[in-house]
C-alpha positions, 0 to 999 in steps of 0.5 A: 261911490264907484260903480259896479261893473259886471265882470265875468266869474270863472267857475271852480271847478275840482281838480283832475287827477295828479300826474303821478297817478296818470295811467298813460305814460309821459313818455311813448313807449317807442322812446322810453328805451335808451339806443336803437331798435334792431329795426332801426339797425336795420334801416340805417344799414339798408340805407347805406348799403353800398357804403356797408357793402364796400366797408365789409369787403375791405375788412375782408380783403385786408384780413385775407392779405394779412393772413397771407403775409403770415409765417405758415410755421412757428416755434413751438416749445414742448417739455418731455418729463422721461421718468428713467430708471436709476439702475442700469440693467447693463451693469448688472448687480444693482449698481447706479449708473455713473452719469445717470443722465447723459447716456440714459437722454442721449439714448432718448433723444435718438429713439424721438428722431427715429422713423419709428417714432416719426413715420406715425407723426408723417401719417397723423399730419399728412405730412406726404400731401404738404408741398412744404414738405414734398418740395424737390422730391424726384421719385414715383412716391415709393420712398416719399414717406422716407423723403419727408422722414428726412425733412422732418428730422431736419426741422425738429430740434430735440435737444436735452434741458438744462442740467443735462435733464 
């Protein structure tokens, strides 16, 4: 017969609680929140400052020369709809204009050209402090409003549509 030993016995005892019922998370809260903090923005830009500082003050200094190098004018398209009378009072009677449109625009065309119209538009965009438009003027600034009418009128294209409208 074989002998007995004495060996230790492990005691039993009843299971703790489950992990899904655990009341403290598996994960700090610290690190349950996928990207970084504003904290951390901070510390990381901190740390880097002079880095930080030196890339910011490129960005702005190309942007500055870039926005120097732009054209300071452009094209720009407006359409006007002139809603004419179809009866000329000039003739008189009722009768219909014989080409409707081409004295009826041309007359138009002059009336958008005219100081009448354009002194206003010189006064709304104060054009008389733009040096674009004051540039090679030789007076004591009684007539420069007239001076920058005339250059206006040079850069402003009217011209009719198409089909004479």
């Amino acid at each position: 017969m074989r002998s007995r030993k004495s060996l230790p016995v492990l005691s039993v005892s009843p299971p703790t609680q489950p992990l899904a019922l655990a009341s403290e998370p598996m994960i700090p809260q610290n690190y349950a929140h996928p990207g970084l903090s504003l904290m951390q923005v901070t510390a990381i830009v901190w740390a880097y400052r002079k880095h930080a500082l030196i890339i910011a003050a490129s960005i702005l200094l190309a942007t500055a020369v870039v926005a120097k190098l732009l054209h300071k004018t452009y094209t720009a398209t407006a359409t006007l709809m002139v809603n004419y009378p179809q009866q000329d009072p000039l003739l008189g009677g009722g009768q219909a204009q014989a080409t409707p449109m081409g004295t009826y625009m041309a007359t138009e065309i002059q009336l958008m050209q005219s100081p009448e119209v354009m002194l206003p538009v010189i006064d709304k965009l104060k054009l008389t402090s733009n040096k674009d438009y004051t540039a090679g003027y030789r007076g004591d600034g009684s007539n420069l409003r007239e001076w920058v009418n005339h250059i206006l009128v040079q850069d402003v294209d009217i011209e009719p549509g198409q089909a004479g409208s």
